[in-house]
C-alpha positions in Angstrom: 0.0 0.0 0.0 1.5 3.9 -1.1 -1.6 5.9 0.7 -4.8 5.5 2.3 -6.0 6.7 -0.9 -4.8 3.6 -2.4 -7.4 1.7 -0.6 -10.7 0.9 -1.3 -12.6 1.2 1.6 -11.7 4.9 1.8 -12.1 5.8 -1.8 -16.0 4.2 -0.5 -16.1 6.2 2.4 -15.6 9.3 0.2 -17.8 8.4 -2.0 -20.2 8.0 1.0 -19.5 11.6 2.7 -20.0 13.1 -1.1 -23.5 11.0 -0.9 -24.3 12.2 2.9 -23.6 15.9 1.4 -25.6 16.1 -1.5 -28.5 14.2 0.3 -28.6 16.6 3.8 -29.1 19.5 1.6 -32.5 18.6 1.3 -33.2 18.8 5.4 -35.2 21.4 6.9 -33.1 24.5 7.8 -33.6 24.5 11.5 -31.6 20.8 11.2 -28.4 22.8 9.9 -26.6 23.0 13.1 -28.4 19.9 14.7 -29.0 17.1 12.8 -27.0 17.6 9.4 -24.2 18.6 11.4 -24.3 15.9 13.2 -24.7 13.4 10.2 -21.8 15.2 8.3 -19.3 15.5 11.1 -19.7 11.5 11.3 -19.6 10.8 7.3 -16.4 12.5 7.3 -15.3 11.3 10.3 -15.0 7.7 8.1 -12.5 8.2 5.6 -10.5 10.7 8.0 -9.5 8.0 10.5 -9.0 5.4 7.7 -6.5 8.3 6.2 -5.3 8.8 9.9 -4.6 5.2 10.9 -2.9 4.7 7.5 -0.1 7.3 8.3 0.5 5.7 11.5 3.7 3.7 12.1 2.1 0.4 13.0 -0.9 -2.0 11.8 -1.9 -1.8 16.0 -2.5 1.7 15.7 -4.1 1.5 11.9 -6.0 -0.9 13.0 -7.5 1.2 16.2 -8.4 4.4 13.7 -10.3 1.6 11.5 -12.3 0.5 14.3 -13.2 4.7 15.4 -14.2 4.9 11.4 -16.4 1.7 12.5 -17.7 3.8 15.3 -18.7 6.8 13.4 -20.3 4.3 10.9 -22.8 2.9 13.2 -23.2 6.4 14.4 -23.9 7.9 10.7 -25.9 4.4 10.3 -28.0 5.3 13.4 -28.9 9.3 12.7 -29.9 8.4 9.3 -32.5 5.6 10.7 -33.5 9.0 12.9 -33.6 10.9 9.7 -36.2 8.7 8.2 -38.4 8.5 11.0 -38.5 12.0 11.4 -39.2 12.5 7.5 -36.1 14.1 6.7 -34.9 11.1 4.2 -36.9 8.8 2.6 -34.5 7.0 0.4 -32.5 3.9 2.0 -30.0 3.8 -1.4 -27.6 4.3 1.0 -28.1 1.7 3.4 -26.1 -0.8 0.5 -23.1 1.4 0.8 -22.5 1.6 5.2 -22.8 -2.1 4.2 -20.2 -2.4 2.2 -18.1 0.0 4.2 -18.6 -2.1 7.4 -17.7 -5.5 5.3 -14.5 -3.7 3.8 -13.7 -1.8 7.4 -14.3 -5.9 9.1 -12.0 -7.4 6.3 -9.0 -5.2 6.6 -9.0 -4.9 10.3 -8.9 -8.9 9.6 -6.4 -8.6 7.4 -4.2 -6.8 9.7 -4.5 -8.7 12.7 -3.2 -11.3 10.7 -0.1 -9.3 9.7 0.7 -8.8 13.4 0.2 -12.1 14.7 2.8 -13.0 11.9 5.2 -10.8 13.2 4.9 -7.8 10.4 3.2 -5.5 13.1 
């Protein structure tokens, strides 16, 4: 691997936060400093700690930022379900892509563990 933006999962994640964007534009204005905040500051939050962890000098500490980008997955996962009930959003288009992100996120975390039990840590 060069850079983070070698991987996958964050050239995903981008694609995501572009997604979260475009689709928050949309919410009510009295959400702009609540709820869309909220919902971007996590979206971004993604690809930033896969970016961060990348840098870092070890697969332990890569592996740590992979598991916060987790975190602010379930968290973007879980104020989007809010969304909907509150009639913000109605489409679930991207409920396919926090899938894939958590299946990608799972695997390389996977991958890495691996690495250090081999030694390559």
């Amino acid at each position: 691997m060069k850079t983070h933006k070698d991987l996958d999962v964050w050239k995903e994640a981008m694609t995501l936060a572009k997604e979260i964007y475009r689709l928050t534009a949309d919410f009510p204005k009295e959400e702009t400093y609540g709820l869309v905040s909220q919902i971007r500051r996590a979206a971004v939050s993604i690809p930033s700690n896969i970016a961060e962890g990348a840098a870092r000098n070890s697969n332990k500490e890569f592996i740590q930022f992979l598991y916060v980008s987790l975190g602010s997955l379930a968290e973007l996962e879980t104020q989007l379900l809010l969304s909907r009930e509150l009639g913000f959003l109605k489409n679930e288009e991207i409920d396919g892509s926090i899938e894939r992100i958590r299946k990608m996120l799972l695997g390389l975390i996977k991958h890495l563990k691996g690495k250090s039990v081999k030694g390559e840590a």
